[in-house]
VORORO-602523 format. One record per residue (C-alpha): residue in one letter; chain; x, y, z. Coordinates in steps of 0.2 Angstrom, whole numbers. Example, Ala and Ser with C-alpha at 12.3 -4.5 7.8 and 13.67 -1.06 7.14 Angstrom:
<atoms>
A, A, 62, -22, 39
S, A, 68, -5, 36
</atoms>
This chain:
<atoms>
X, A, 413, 449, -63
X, A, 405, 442, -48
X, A, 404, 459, -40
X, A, 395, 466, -53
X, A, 384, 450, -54
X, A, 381, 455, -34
X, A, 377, 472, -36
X, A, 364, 468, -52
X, A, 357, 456, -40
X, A, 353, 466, -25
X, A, 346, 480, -36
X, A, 334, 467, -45
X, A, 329, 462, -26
X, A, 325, 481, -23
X, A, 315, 481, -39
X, A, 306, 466, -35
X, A, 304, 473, -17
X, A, 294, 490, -23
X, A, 283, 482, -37
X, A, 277, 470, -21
X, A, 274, 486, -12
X, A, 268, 497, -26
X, A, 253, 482, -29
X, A, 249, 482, -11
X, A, 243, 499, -7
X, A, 244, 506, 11
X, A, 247, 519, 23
X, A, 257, 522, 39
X, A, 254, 530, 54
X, A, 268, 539, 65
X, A, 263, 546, 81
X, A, 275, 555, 87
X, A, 276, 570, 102
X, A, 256, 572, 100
X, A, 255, 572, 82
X, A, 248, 560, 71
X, A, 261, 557, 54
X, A, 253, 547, 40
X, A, 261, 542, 25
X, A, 257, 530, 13
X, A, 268, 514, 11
X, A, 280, 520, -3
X, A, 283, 532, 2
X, A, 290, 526, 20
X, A, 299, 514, 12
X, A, 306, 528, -1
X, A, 310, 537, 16
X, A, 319, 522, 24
X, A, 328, 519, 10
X, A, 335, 538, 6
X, A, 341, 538, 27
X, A, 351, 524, 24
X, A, 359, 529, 9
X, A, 363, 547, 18
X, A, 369, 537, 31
X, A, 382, 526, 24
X, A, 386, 541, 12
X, A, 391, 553, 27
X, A, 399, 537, 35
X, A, 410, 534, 18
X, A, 416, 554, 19
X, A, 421, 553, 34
X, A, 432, 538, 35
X, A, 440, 546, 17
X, A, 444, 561, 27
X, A, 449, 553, 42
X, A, 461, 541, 31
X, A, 468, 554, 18
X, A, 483, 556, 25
X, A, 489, 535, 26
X, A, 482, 537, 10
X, A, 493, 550, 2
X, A, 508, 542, 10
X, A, 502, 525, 4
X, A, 500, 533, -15
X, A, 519, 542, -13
X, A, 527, 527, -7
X, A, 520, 514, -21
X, A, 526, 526, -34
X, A, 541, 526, -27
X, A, 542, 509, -27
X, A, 536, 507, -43
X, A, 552, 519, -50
X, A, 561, 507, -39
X, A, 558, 494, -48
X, A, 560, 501, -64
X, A, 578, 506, -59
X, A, 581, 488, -52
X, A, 574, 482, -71
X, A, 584, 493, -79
X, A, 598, 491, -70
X, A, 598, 470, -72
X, A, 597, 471, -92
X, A, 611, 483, -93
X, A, 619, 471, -82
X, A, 617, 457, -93
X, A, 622, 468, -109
X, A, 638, 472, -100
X, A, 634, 492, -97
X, A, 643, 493, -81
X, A, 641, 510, -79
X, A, 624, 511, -79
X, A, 621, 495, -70
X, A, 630, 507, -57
X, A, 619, 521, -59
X, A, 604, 512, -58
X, A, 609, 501, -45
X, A, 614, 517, -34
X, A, 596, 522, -39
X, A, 587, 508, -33
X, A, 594, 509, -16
X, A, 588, 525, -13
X, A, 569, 521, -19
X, A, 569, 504, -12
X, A, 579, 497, 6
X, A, 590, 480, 0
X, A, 581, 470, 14
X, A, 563, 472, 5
X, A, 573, 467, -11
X, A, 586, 455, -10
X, A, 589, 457, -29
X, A, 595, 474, -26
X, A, 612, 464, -19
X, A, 613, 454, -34
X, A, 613, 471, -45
X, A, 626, 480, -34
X, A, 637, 464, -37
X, A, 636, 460, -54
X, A, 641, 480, -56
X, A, 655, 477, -45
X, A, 663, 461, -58
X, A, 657, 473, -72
X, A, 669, 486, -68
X, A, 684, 472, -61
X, A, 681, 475, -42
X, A, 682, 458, -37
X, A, 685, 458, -22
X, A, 672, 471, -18
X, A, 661, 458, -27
X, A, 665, 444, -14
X, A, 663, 455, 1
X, A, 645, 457, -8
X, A, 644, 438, -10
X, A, 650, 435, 5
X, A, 638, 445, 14
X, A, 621, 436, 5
X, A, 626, 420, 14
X, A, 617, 429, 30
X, A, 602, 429, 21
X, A, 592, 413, 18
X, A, 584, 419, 2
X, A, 602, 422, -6
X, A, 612, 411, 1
X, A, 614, 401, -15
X, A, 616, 413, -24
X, A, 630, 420, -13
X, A, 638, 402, -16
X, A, 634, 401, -34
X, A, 647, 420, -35
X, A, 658, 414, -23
X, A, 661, 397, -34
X, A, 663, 405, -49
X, A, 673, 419, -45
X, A, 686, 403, -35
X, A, 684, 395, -54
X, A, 691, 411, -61
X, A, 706, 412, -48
X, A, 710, 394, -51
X, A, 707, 388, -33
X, A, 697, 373, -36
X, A, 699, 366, -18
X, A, 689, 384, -14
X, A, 677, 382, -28
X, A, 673, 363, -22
X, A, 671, 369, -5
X, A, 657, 381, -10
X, A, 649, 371, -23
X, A, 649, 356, -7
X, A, 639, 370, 3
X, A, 627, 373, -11
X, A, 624, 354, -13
X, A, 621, 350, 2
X, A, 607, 365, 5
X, A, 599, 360, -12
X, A, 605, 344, -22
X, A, 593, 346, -37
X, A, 607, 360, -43
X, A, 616, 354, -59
X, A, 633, 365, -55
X, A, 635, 360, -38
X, A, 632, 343, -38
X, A, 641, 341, -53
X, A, 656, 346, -45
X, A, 654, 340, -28
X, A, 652, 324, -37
X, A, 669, 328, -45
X, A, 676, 330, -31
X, A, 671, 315, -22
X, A, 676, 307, -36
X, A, 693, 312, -36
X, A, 696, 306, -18
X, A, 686, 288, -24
X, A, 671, 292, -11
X, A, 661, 283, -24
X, A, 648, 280, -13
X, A, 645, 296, -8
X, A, 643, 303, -26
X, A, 631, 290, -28
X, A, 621, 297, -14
X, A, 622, 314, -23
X, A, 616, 308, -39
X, A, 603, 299, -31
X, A, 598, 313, -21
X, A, 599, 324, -38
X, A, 592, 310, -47
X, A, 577, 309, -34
X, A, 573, 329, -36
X, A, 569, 325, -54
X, A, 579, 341, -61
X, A, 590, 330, -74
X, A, 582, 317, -87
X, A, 580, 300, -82
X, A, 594, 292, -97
X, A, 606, 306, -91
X, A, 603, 301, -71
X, A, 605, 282, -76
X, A, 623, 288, -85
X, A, 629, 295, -70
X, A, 624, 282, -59
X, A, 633, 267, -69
X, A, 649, 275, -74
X, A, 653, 279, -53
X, A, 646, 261, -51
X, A, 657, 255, -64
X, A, 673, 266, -55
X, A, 667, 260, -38
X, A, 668, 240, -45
X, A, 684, 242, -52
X, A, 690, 250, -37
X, A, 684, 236, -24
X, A, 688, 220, -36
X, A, 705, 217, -28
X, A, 698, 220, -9
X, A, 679, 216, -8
X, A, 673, 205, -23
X, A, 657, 204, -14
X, A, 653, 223, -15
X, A, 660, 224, -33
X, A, 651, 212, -41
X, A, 634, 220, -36
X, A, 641, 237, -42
X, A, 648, 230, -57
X, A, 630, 218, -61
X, A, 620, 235, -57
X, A, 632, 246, -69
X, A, 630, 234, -82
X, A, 609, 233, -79
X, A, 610, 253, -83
X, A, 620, 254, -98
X, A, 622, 238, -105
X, A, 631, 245, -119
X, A, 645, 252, -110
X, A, 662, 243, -112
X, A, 671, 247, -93
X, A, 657, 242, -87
X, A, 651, 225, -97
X, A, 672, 223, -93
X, A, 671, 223, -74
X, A, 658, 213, -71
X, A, 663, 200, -80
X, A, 680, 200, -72
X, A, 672, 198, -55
X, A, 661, 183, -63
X, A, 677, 174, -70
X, A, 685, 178, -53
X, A, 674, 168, -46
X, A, 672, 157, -60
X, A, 655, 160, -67
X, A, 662, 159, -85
X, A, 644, 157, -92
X, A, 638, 174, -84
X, A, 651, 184, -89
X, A, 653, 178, -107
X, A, 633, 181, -107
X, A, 638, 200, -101
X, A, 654, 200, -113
X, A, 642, 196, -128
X, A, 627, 206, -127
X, A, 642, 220, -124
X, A, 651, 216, -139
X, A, 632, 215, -150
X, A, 630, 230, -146
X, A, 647, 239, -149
X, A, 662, 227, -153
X, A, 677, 233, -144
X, A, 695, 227, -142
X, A, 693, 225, -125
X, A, 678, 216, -124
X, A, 686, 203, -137
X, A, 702, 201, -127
X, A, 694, 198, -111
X, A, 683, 186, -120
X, A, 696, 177, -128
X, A, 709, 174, -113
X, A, 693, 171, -101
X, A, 702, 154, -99
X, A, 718, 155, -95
X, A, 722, 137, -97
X, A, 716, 135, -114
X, A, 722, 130, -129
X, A, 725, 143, -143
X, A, 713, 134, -155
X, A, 701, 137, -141
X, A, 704, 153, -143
X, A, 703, 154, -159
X, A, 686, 147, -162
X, A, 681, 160, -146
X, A, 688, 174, -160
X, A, 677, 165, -172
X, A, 663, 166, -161
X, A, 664, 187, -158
X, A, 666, 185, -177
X, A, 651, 176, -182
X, A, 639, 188, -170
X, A, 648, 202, -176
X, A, 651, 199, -196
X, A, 659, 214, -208
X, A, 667, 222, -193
X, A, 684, 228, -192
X, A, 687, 223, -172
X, A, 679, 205, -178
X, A, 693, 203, -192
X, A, 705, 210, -181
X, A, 701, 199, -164
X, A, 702, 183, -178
X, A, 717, 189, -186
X, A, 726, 192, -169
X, A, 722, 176, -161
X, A, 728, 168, -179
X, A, 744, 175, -177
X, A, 746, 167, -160
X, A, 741, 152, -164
X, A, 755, 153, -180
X, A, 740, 153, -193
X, A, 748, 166, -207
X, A, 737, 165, -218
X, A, 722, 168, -209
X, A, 728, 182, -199
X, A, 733, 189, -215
X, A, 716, 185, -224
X, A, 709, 196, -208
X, A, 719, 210, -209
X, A, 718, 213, -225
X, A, 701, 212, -224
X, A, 700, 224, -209
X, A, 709, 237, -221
X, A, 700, 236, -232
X, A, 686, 242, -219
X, A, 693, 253, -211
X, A, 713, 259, -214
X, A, 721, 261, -196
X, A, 738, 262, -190
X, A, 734, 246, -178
X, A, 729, 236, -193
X, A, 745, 240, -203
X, A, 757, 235, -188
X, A, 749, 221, -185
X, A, 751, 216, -204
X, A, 768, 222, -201
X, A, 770, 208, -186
X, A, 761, 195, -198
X, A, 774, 198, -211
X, A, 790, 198, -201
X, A, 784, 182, -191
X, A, 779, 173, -208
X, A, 798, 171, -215
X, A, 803, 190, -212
X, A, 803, 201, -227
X, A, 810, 214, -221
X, A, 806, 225, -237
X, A, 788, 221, -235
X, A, 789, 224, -216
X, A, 796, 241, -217
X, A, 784, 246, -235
X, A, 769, 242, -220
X, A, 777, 252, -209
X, A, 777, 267, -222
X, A, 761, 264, -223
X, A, 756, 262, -204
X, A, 763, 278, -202
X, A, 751, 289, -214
X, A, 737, 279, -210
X, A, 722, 287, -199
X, A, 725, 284, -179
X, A, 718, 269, -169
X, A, 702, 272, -159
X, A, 706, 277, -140
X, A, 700, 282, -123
X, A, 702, 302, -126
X, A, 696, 315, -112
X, A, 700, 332, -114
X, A, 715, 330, -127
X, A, 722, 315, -119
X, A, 724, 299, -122
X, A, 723, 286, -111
X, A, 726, 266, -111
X, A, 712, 262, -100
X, A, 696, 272, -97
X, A, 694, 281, -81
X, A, 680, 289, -73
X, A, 686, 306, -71
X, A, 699, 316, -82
X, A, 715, 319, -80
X, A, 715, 337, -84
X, A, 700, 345, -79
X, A, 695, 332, -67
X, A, 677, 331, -75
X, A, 665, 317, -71
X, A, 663, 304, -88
X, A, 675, 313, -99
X, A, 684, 299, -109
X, A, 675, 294, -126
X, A, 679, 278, -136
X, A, 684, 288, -154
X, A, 699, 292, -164
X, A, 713, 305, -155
X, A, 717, 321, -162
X, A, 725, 318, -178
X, A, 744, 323, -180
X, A, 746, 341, -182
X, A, 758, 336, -196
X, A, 759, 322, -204
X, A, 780, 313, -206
X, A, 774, 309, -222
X, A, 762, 314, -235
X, A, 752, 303, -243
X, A, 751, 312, -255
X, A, 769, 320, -257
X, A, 780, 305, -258
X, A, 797, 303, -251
X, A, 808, 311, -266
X, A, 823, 300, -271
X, A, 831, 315, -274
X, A, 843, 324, -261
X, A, 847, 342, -259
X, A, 862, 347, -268
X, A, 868, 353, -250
X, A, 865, 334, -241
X, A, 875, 326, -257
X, A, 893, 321, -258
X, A, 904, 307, -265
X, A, 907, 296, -250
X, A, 888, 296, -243
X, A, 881, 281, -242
X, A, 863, 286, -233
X, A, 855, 301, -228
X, A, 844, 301, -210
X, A, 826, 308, -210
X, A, 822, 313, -193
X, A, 808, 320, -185
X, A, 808, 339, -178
X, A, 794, 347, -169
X, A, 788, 363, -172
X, A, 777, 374, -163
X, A, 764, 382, -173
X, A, 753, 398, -171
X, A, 738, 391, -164
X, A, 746, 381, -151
X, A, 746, 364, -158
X, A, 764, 353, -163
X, A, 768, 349, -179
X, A, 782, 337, -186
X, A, 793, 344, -199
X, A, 804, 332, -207
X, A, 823, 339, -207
X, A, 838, 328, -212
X, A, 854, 326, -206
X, A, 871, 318, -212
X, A, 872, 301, -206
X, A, 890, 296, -200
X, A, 903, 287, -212
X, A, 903, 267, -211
X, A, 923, 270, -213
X, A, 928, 271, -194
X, A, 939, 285, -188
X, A, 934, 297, -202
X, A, 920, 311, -202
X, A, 906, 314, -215
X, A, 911, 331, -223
X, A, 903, 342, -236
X, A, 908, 343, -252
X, A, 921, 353, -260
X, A, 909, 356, -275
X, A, 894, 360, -272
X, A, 887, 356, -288
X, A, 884, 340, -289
X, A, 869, 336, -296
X, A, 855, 324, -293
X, A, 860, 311, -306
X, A, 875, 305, -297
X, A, 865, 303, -279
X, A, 849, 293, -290
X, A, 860, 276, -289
X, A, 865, 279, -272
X, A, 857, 269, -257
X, A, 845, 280, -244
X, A, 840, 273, -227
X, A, 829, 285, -220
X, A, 824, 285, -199
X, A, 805, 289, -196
X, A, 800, 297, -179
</atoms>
């Protein structure tokens, strides 16, 4: 556009240029060898003008003729390039698609049309054809052979790590992704696990330096950064609090600053603080922790922060949690546990009930269980609890990768990934021991019946099942005679029925 602007202006100054002359008439006057020329100013100025124009014309043919052949070769080798190209484009999507056989083609292609050190890419095509058609190795040597070159050395890592995380050599796979993070930090796979690494071997403060440095290239959000960094602050903490309180209270208080509302950390901290007897402080840090999520930890460690106290003291410490934290389950159940220590039945009873109610777990029915037995013993109501603890939904637990865990830990124990355990309910059983809604019949098999049986045995079998998983499938065995020195045999008729084993008393054995 500004070209054409140019031109239009230089022709308007020519225009302007000859209406100036055309209104001021003249003539010139060449002398020249003896003879006298004389022209009139238009026309010297027409003249002058038409030499130039044949002058830079002829000087135009010229350099065109002189510079035809650079640019015939110059006009062969762009379209070669250009089919190049096309064959590296082509080549990449049938790549991605999984066409291995045309990735080849066109990879062999591209080769001839364009040399691999113009076009680094042209590496990356012949490898991916290479793990398309399951040469592996050939695809490390071509890995391999990028870390020569600046411009794909991470990308020759990035291979070389994945194809050590397909072989299962994660010392390999660390080492590369160590390489790649150490050359650029602000990449999430390599600094993920060279972080995981570091973690493993409790360098805590150098993943903090990585996350810091990944942090400080601004490639990951700001909540996600702030994650990372408190949950290794809160593994460094508990690692130091036995050797160097000093050094894990400021990683504990910092941890706690970032995520307030995480449990291990809010926990940590306020065991250094009562370690060094700030009570105040870390009940502060306990409370605004259990606000936010109540959890049984939290309320343990704030009821025993004392040591020396009175179980009434703790008890109105229970009643505290409670009144901050009203219609919640861990409330009713911190009250209703201290209760029972402190021998108050009816209270821990009133609480756990009352927890049920809320939310049916397995913890809540034991601990009813424990209530019951300690309150005069009922053994009928104990073991009808029991029953019932069993079929009820699991207790909330650390759970990383299918395990569960008594404590939280930083990393998992599987698959050694950075921040994998989560506060939530475990896997439920594959198969339940009993059915809540399939009672136990009273009823037993003609085959399990006899005369002189006085009980039959449930117990407890595991099965493997097709996806993997465990169930428990109930079987029954004979239970031994009560008459020493005789066996439990079958009996001679099998027919006896159901009627005469109604009256009989069972005693089953859950597992």
């Amino acid at each position: 556009m500004i070209r054409i602007l140019f031109y239009l202006a230089i022709i308007f100054a020519l225009g302007l240029g000859f209406a100036w002359l055309a209104d001021r008439p003249g003539e010139m006057v060449v002398t020249f060898s003896g003879y006298q020329y004389q022209v009139s100013l238009m026309v010297a100025a027409v003249a002058v003008v038409a030499v130039v124009a044949a002058v830079m014309l002829t000087w135009w043919l010229l350099k065109s003729i002189w510079n035809s052949p650079y640019a015939i070769a110059r006009h062969f080798r762009v379209r070669r390039r250009d089919r190049g190209y096309q064959a590296l484009s082509t080549g990449m999507i049938a790549a991605g698609a999984g066409d291995a056989a045309l990735a080849r083609r066109k990879a062999k292609e591209a080769v001839k049309l364009i040399r691999s050190d113009q076009e680094p890419l042209i590496n990356l095509l012949d490898a991916q054809a290479s793990l398309l058609e399951g040469d592996h190795d050939g695809a490390r040597q071509k890995f391999e052979a990028m870390l020569d070159d600046p411009e794909m050395r991470l990308l020759g890592l990035r291979g070389l790590y994945l194809e050590a995380e397909r072989l299962g050599d994660r010392n390999a796979a660390r080492h590369y992704a160590g390489r790649a993070a150490s050359a650029a930090p602000q990449l999430a796979w390599a600094a993920e696990a060279t972080m995981e690494e570091l973690a493993a071997r409790g360098d805590w403060d150098g993943a903090l330096r990585l996350a810091d440095a990944q942090k400080s290239s601004r490639q990951t959000e700001r909540a996600a950064a702030n994650r990372r960094r408190g949950v290794l602050l809160t593994a460094k903490a508990e690692a130091l609090i036995d050797d160097d309180q000093g050094a894990a209270k400021a990683a504990a208080l910092e941890a706690n600053k970032l995520l307030p509302e995480f449990a291990p950390a809010a926990i940590v901290a306020a065991k250094v603080l009562f370690k060094q007897n700030d009570l105040r402080k870390g009940s502060k840090i306990l409370e605004a922790a259990w606000r936010a999520e109540p959890h049984p930890d939290l309320a343990d460690l704030y009821i025993h922060a004392r040591p020396a106290d009175a179980i009434l003291d703790r008890l109105a410490r229970a009643r505290k949690l409670q009144e901050m934290k009203k219609n919640h389950v861990e409330s009713s159940l911190a009250v209703a546990r201290t209760a029972l220590d402190a021998q108050d039945f009816a209270l821990a009873r009133q609480e756990t009930e009352a927890a049920i109610r809320m939310q049916p777990s397995e913890g809540a029915y034991l601990l009813l269980a424990d209530i019951e037995e300690a309150d005069g013993g009922n053994q009928g109501k104990v073991r009808q609890l029991l029953s019932q603890a069993v079929r009820a939904p699991l207790d909330a637990a650390w759970v990383a990768d299918g395990v569960v865990a008594e404590r939280w830990a930083p990393i998992s124990p599987v698959s050694g990934r950075l921040d994998a355990f989560e506060w939530r309910g475990p896997v439920e059983r594959a198969g339940r021991l009993i059915e809540a809604s399939r009672p136990i019949p009273d009823v037993v098999p003609p085959s399990l019946a006899g005369p002189e049986r006085e009980d039959v045995v449930v117990e407890a079998e595991a099965i493997s099942v097709s996806n993997g998983a465990t169930a428990i499938a109930p079987t029954r065995t004979p239970a031994p005679d009560p008459v020493a020195g005789e066996a439990s045999h079958q009996p001679d008729d099998p027919g006896v029925g159901a009627e005469d084993e109604v009256e009989k008393p069972r005693r089953f054995r859950l597992f």
